[in-house]
C-alpha positions as CSV (number, residue, x, y, z in Angstrom):
1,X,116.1,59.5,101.5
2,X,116.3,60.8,105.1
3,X,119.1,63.1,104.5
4,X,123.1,63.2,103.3
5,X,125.8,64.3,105.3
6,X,128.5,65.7,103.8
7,X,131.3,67.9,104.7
8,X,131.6,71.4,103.1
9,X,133.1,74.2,102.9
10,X,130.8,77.5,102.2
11,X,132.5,79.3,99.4
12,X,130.4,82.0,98.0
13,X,127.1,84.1,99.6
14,X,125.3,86.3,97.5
15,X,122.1,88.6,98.0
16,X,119.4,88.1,95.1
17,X,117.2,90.8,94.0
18,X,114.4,88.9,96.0
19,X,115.7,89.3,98.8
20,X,116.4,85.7,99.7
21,X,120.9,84.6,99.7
22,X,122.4,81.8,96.8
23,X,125.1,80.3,99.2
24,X,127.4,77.4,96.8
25,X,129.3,75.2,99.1
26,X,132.1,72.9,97.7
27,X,132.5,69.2,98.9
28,X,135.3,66.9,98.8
29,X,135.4,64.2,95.9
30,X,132.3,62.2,96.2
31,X,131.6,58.6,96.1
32,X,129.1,58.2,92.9
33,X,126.2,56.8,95.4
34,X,126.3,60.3,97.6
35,X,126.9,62.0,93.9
36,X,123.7,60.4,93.2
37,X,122.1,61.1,95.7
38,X,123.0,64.8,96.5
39,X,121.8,65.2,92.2
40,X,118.6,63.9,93.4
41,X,118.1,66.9,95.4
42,X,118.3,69.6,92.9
43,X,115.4,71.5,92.6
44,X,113.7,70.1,95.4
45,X,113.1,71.6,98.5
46,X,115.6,70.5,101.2
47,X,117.0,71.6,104.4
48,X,119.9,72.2,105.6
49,X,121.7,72.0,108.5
50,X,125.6,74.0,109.0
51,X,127.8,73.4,111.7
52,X,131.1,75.0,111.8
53,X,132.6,72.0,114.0
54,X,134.1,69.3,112.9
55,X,131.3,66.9,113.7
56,X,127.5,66.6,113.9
57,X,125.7,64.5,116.6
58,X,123.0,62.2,116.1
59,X,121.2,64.1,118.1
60,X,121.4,67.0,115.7
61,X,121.0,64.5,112.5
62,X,117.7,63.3,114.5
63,X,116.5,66.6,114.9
64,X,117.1,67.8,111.5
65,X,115.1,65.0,109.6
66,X,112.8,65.6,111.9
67,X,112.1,68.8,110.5
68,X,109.1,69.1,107.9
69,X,109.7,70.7,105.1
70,X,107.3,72.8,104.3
71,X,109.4,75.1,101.6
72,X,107.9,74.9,98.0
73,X,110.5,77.6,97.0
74,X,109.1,80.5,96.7
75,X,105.4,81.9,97.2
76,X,103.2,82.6,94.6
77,X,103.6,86.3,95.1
78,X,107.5,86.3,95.1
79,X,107.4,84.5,92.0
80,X,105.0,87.0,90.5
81,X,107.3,89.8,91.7
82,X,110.4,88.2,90.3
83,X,108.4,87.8,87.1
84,X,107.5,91.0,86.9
85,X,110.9,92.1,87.7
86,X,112.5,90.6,84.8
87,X,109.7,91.7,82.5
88,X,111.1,95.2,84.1
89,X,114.4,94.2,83.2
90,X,113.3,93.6,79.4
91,X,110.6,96.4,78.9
92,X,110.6,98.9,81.5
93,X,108.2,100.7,79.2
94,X,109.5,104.1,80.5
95,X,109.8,103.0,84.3
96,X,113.6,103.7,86.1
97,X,112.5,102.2,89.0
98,X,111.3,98.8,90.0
99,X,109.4,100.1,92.4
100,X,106.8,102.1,89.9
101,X,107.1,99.5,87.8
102,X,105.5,96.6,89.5
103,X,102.9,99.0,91.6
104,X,102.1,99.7,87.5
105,X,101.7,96.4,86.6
106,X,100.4,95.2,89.9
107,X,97.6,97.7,89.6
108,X,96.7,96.2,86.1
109,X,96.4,92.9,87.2
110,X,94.6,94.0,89.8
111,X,91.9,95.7,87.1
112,X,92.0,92.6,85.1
113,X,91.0,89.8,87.4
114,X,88.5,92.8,89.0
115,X,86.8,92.8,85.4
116,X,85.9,89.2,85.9
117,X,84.2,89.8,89.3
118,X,80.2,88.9,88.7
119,X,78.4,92.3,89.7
């Protein structure tokens, strides 16, 4: 698939505890091929391209699948922080701050894979 255009309307932005935005955008009634298709995306790393005008060129269309995308969601390190976070969230074993908590637990995952070290 080289991409879907579809016309939308951004309806909700929200900041995550990660940092990163969840922006939901609405579409009109879709035929069931682009429903298909735009299904096929989720979960997947996928750009995205938003215009406010009316209309995109080819030229932009071109550019935009021209675009590699290199985005496996998120690192290996923000999901261990977003791990760790909810583990917060569950047992914060004491901790009222995030910020203790995960220098805590960082530092003992730290100790751990130091114990494996050969001397």
């Amino acid at each position: 698939m080289t991409g879907l255009l579809l016309p939308v309307i951004v309806t909700s932005i929200r900041t995550r505890v990660d940092g990163s935005l969840s922006v939901t955008v609405e579409t009109n009634e879709l035929s069931s091929s682009n429903a298909g298709e735009l299904f096929s995306t989720r979960g997947k790393p996928s750009m995205m391209y938003l215009s406010p005008k009316e209309t995109i060129s080819q030229k932009e269309i071109d550019q935009v699948n021209e675009i590699d995308a290199e985005i496996d969601g998120k690192t290996p390190s923000q999901r261990l922080r977003n791990v760790i976070y909810i583990l917060f969230t569950q047992q914060p074993e004491g901790y009222k701050e995030f910020d203790a908590f995960y220098k805590f637990k960082m530092s003992v995952i730290t100790e751990h894979l130091k114990s494996k070290l050969q001397p």
